[in-house]
DRENDO-1510 file (C-alpha; in Angstrom, 1 decimal, always signed):
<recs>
REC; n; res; u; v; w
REC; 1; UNK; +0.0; +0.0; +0.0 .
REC; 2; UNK; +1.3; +3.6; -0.8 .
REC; 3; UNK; +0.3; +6.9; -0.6 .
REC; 4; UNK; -2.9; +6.9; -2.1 .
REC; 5; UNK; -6.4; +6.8; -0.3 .
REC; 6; UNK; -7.6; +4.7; +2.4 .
REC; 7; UNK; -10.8; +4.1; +3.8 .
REC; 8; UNK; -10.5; +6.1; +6.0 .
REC; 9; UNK; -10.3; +9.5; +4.2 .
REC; 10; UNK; -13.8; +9.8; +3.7 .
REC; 11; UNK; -13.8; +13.4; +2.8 .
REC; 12; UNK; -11.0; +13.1; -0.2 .
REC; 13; UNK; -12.8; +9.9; -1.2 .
REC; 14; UNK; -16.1; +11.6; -1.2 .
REC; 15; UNK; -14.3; +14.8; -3.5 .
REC; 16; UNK; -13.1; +12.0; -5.8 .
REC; 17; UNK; -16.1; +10.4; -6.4 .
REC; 18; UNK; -18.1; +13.8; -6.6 .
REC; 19; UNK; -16.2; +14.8; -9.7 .
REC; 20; UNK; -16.0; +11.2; -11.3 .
REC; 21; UNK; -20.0; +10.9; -10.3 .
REC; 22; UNK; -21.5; +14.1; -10.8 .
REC; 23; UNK; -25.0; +12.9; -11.4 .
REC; 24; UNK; -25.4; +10.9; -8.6 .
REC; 25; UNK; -28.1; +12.0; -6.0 .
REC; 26; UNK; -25.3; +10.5; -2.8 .
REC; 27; UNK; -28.7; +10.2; -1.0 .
REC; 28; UNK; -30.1; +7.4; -3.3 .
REC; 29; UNK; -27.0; +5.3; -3.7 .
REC; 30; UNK; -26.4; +1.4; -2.8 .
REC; 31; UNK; -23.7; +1.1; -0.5 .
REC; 32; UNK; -22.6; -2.3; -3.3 .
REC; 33; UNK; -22.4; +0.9; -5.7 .
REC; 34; UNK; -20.2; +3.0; -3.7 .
REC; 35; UNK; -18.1; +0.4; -2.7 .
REC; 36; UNK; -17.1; -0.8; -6.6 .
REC; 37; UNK; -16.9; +3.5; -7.7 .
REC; 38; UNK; -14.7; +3.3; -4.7 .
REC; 39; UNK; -12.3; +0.7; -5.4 .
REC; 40; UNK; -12.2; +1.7; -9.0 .
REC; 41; UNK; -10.9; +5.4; -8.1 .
REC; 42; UNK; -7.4; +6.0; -9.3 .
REC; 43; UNK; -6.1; +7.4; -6.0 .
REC; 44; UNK; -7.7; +4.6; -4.0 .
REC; 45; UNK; -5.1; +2.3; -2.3 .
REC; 46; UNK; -6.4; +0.1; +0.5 .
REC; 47; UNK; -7.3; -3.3; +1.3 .
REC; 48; UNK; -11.3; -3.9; -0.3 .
REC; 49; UNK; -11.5; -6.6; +2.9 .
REC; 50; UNK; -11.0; -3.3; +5.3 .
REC; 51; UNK; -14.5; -1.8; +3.9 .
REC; 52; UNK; -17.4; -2.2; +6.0 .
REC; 53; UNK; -21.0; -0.6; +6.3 .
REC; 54; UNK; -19.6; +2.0; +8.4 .
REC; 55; UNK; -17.2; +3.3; +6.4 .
REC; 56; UNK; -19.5; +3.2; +3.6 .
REC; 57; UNK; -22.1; +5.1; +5.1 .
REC; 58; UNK; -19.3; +7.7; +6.8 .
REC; 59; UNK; -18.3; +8.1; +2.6 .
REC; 60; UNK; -21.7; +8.8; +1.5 .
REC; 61; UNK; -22.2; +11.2; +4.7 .
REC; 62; UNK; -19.5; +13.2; +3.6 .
REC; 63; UNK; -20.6; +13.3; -0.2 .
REC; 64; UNK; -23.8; +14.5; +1.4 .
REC; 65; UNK; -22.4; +17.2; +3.5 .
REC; 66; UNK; -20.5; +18.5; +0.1 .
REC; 67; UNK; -23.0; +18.8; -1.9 .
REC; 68; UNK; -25.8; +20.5; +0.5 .
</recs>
């Protein structure tokens, strides 16, 4: 693992997946969706075994928070 995102930046994930996902309504998505735009982001560098509900919904919290 290097110096690329984890799970638990939340917030930088959340920026990443704002400009790849600009349509998406983050308080209508399917925590198995989130999970895959996750893993798929360029900067993304963790373990997919480390992802849990939790961290999933603190991701889609912080999404929420930047787009309101």
């Amino acid at each position: 693992m290097g110096s690329g995102l984890r799970w638990s930046d939340s917030l930088e994930i959340a920026l990443d997946l704002i400009e790849q996902h600009d349509d998406v309504d983050p308080y209508k998505i399917h925590f198995t969706d989130l999970r895959e735009w996750v893993l798929a982001l360029e900067r993304f560098d963790d373990d997919p075994a480390h992802c849990g509900e939790r961290v999933l919904e603190a991701i889609q919290l912080a999404w929420m928070a930047e787009v309101d």
